[in-house]
C-alpha distance (Angstrom), angle and dihedral (degrees) to the residues before:
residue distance angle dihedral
X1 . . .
X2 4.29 . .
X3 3.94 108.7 .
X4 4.12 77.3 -118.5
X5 3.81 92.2 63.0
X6 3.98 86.9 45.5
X7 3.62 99.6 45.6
X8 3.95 91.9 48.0
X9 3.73 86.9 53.3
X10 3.58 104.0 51.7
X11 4.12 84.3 50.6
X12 3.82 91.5 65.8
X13 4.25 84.8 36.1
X14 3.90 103.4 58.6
X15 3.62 93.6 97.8
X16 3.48 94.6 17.6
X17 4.13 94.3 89.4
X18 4.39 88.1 68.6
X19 3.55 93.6 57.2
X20 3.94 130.7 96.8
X21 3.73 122.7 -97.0
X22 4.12 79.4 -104.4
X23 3.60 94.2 62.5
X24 3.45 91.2 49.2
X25 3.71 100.9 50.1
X26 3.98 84.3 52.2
X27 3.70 96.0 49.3
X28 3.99 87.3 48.5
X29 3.97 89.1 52.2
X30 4.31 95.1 42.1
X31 3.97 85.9 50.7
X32 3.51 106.4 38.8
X33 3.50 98.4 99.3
X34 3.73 94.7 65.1
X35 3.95 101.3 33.1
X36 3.46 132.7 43.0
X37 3.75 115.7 -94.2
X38 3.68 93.5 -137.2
X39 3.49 102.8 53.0
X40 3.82 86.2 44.8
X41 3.78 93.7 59.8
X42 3.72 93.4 43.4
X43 4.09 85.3 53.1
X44 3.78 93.7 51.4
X45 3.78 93.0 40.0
X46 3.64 92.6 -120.1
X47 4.01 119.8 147.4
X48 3.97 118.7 -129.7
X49 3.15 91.9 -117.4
X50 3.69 109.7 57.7
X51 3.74 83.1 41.1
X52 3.57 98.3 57.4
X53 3.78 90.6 38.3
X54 3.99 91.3 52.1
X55 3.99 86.9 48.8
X56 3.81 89.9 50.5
X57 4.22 100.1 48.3
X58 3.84 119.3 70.7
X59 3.56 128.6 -118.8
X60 4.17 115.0 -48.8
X61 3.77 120.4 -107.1
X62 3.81 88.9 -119.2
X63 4.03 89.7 53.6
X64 3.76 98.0 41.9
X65 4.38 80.4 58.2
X66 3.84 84.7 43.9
X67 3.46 87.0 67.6
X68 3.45 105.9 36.5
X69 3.26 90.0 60.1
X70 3.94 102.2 53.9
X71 3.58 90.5 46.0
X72 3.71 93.9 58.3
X73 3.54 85.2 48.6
């Protein structure tokens, strides 16, 4: 990886490090298009495979309720 690539991660990472394995996967997903997915994951300590699992379930029960609920709000 350039020093570019790795510099223009770690801008979108600062506060990236506090945030829940969920936040992570998402942030991974939004920015894949511009960064490399792998480098990504090995930023945010995530493994492939609970990535690539997270990307291939649907939205959890709890989340789906999540939602719900601030809509009706």
């Amino acid at each position: 990886m350039d020093t570019g690539t790795e510099r223009n991660i770690l801008k979108k990472a600062i506060a990236i490090f506090l945030w829940e394995r969920q936040e992570k996967y998402r942030s991974i997903k939004h920015h894949g298009f511009r960064f490399p997915v792998g480098e990504m994951r090995k930023m945010y300590k995530v493994s492939k495979r609970g990535y690539y699992n997270w990307l291939g379930r649907g939205p959890s029960k709890r989340w789906s309720e999540n939602k719900a609920i601030t809509a009706a709000v």
